[in-house]
N, C-alpha and C positions, 0 to 999 in steps of 0.2 A: 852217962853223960850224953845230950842229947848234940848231935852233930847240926850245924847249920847248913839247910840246903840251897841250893842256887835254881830259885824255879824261871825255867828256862819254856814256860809249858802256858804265856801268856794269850794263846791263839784258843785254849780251852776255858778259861777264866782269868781273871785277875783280882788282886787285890784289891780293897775300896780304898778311892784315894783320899788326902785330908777334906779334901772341897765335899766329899759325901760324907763324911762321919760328922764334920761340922754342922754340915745342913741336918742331918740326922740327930744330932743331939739336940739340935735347936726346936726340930720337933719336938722330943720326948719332955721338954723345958720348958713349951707354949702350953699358955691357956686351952687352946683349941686340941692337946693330942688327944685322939684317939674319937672325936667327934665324927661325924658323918658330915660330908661333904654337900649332901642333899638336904641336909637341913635347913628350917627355915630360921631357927632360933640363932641369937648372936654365933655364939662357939661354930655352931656349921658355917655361918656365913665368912668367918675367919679361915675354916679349913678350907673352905672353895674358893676365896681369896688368895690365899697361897696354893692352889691346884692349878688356879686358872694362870697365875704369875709363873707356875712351873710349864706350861705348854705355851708360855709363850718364848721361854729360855728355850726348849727345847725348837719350837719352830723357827726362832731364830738361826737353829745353828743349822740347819736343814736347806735355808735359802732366801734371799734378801725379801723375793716376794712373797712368802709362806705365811699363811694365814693361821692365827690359832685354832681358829674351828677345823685346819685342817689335821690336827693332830688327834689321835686317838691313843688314850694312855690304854697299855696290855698288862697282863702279869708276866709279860717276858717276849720275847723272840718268835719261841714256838709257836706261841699263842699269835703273835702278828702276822706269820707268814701264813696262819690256816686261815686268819680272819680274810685277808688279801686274798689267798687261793679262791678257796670255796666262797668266801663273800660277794668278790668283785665276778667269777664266773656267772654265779645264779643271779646275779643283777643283772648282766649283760645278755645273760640267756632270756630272763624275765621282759626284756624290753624287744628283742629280736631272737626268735625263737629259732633260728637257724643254727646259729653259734653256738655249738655245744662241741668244740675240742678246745683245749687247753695245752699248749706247747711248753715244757720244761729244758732247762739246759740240763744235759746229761749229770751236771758236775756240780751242782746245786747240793747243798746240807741237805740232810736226810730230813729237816723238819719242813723242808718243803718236796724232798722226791716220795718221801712215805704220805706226803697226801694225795697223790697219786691214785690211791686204792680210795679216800674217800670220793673223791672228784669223778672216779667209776663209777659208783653208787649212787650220786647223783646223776648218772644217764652221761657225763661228757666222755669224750674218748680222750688220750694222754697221748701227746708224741712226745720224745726226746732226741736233742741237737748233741750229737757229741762236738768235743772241742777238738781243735787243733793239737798235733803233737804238742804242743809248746802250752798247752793247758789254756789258751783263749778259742773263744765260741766266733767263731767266721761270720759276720753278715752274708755270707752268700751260701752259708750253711741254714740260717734262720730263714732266709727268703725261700730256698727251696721246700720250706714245708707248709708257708704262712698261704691261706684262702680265705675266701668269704665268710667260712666256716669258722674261724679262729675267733673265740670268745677276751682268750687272756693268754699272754704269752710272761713267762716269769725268767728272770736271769739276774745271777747275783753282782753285786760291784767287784769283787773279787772273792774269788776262791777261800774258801777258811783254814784248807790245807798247803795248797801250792802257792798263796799269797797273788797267785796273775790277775791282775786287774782287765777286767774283759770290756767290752767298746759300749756300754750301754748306750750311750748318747744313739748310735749308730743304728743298735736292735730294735730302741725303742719308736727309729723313724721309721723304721721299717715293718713295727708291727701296727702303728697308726696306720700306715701306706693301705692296709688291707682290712681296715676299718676296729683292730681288736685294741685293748687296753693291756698296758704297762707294767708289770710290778716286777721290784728288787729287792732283794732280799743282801739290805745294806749292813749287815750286822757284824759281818769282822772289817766292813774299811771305816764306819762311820768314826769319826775326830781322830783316823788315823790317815785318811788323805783326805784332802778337800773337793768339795764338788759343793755344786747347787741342784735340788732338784727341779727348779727353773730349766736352766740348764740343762741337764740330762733330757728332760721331756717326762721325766715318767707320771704315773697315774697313782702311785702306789710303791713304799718304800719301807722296811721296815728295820729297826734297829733296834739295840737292846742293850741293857744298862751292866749286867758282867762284863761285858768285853770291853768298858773302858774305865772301871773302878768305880762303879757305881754298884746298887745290890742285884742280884739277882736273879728278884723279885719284880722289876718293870722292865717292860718294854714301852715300844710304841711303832704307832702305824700313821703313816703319812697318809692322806685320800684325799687327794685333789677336790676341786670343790665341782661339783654336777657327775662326779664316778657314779655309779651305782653297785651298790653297795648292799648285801641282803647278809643282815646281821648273824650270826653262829652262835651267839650266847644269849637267851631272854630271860626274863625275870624281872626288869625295873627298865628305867627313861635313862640311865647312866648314857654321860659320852654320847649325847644328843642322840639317843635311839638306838647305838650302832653298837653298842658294845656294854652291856649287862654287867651288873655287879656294882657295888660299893667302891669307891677308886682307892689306891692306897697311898695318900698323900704325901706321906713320911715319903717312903721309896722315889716319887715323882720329885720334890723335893733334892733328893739327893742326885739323882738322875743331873735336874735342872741347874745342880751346882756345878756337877763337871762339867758341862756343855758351854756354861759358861766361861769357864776356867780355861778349856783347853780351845777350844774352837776359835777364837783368836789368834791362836799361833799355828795352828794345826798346818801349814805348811811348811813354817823353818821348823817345827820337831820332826815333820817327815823325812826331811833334805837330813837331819841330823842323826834319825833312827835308819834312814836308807844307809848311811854311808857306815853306819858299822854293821846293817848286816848285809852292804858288797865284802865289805873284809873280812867276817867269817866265811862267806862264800869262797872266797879267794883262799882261805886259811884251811880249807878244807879240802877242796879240791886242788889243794898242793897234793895230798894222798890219792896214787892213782886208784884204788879200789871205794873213792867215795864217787860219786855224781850228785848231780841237780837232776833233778825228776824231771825239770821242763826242760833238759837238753841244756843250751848255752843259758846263765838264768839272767845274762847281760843284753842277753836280746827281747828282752821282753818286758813290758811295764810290771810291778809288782808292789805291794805292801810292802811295806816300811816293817821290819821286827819278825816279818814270818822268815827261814830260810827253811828250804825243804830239798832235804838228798834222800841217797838208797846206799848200804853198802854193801857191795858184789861179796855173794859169798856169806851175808851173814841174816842172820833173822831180827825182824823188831824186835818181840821180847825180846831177846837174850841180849842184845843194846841195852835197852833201857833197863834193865835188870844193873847192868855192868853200871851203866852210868848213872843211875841213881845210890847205889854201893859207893862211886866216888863223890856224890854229894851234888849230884845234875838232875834235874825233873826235867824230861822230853816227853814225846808220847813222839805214835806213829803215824796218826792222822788227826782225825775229829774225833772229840772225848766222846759224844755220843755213841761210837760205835766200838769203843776199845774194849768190847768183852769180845767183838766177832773175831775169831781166827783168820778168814778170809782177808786178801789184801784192799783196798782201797778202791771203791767203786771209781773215784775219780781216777787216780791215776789210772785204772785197768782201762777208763774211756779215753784215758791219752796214747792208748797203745803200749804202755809200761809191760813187757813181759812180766807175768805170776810170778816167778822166780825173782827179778830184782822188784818188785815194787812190795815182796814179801820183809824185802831190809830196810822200808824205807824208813826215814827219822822228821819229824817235824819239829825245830826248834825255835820258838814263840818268845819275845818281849817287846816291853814297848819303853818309852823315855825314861823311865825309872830304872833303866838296867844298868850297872856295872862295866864299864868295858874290861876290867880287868879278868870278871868272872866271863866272860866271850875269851879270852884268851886259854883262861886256861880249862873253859868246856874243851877246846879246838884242839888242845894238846892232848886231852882225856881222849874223846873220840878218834882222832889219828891215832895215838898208840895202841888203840881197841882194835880200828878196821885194817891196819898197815904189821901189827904183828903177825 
């Protein structure tokens, strides 16, 4: 008999919601699937029709004044923040040949600190900002490293593990101030808080379609219009020069259904996902052997759906072991790194002693949760860390 689980582990993937399956099937049921986009014959001219109508759903939800051509479809996440990385450096470099360091937040997903080693190899040098105890990147931490020198400076909207939403608006003024360009790596807040990239100031933004029910299989990258831009993938004119390959319409498609679906309301579902997970927070740290990994987590901006503790005393695996046996999907940080034994680069840059940040627990959803299933995770987990 197969148990039903309660996946609690939305911060590493999600489900596809109906708005993508629909648009997904609509594909597979048009004339035009599986056509080429760059074609000149009807069937392509139809796929690029609906390609071009998906980038512009998507730019919509990015920012009032966002241009379509400023959107560039990826095969994902990973793929936007090396395009961002390594693209937008060797353009900046390519125009002013001075700028060759590149500044990271210490606390950044690994698919923008592991490009670190390529961005050596192109000749730049790598600093990293650690953050504040409390898991936010200090503007006066970023100013003390930013110079002439500075080509790109990279910092995410919020953390993927600890949920702290960090000052972009603030870092991005401040790395203009010193002449270098912007980029965010917006892929666990995007249609989960609101923001404009107007607004922010940035140059460069990127998000990706798992993290809010869409496939997988797309991402995409913001680039402001006169960035420079020195493309990573060649082989065809795709994405106006900047970005190689066959686009994969279907996936863009589905992308462009959520964005549209949610992004209108994206601020009462945050108010609505915030307040149930203040209450798991509260529900949890009734048990004196749990914490919040940022310390008080009421003092500090955060995502909607992430909550992130440690419990004194005990190990990730053997948590999530426990509480997948009662029917709960957790994990202990970011999916990408859950073979390493090692604890969490991030929290270790918040000061987290090895010992507690080795129990920490990351539990992830988003509007489609259950309050009932938050109840009785909260009861599973306290009788684990309080026995």
């Amino acid at each position: 008999m197969t148990r039903n689980m309660v996946n609690l582990d939305y911060a590493a993937s999600t489900p596809l919601r109906k708005e993508a399956l629909e648009a997904l099937r609509a594909y597979d049921a048009a004339p035009y699937a599986g056509a080429n986009p760059n074609s000149l014959h009807s069937l392509g001219r139809q796929a690029a029709c609906r390609l071009e109508e998906a980038r512009r759903s998507v730019a919509r939800s990015l920012g009032a004044r966002v241009r379509p051509n400023e959107i560039i479809f990826t095969g994902g996440g990973t793929e936007a923040n090396l395009l961002a990385l390594a693209g937008i450096s060797e353009g900046v470099r390519s125009r002013d040949g001075k700028r060759n360091r590149v500044v990271l937040s210490a606390i950044e997903h690994d698919s923008v600190l592991d490009n670190a080693t390529v961005l050596k190899r192109m000749g730049f040098s790598v600093s990293c900002v650690a953050p504040q105890h409390n898991g936010a990147i200090s503007p006066d931490a970023l100013a003390n490293v930013l110079d002439e020198h500075v080509a790109l400076v990279s910092c995410q909207i919020a953390n993927n593990e600890t949920g702290v939403v960090q000052p972009v608006k603030e870092l991005a003024a401040l790395a203009h101030g010193c002449g270098a360009k912007f980029h965010s790596d917006a892929i666990q807040g995007y249609l989960h808080i609101p923001f404009d990239v107007g607004d922010l100031g940035v140059d460069a933004l990127s998000v990706a379609g798992h993290k809010v029910g869409a496939p997988v299989s797309v991402g995409a990258l913001y680039l402001a219009s006169r960035t420079s831009l020195t493309p990573q993938v060649y082989g065809g004119g795709q994405e106006a020069g900047r970005r190689a390959g066959t686009q994969d319409v279907r996936s863009a498609m589905a992308l462009a259904a959520v964005a549209d679906a949610l992004h209108p309301n994206v601020a009462d579902e945050r108010a609505r996902v915030q307040a149930l997970s203040d209450e798991l927070y509260r529900d949890l740290l009734a048990c004196p052997r749990i914490h919040a990994t940022m310390g008080d987590p009421f003092s500090v901006e955060r995502l909607p759906g992430i909550v992130s503790v440690y419990v004194e005393g005990a190990e990730s695996e053997d948590l999530i072991l426990k509480l997948d046996a009662a029917g709960f999907s957790v994990s202990a940080g970011s999916a990408c790194s859950s073979a390493s034994l090692d604890p969490s680069h991030v929290l270790g840059a918040m000061g987290l002693p090895r010992a507690k940040a080795l129990g920490a627990l990351r539990i992830s959803f988003d509007d489609r949760v259950d309050e009932r299933d938050l109840d009785k995770f909260a009861d599973v987990l306290r009788s684990l860390a309080c026995a």
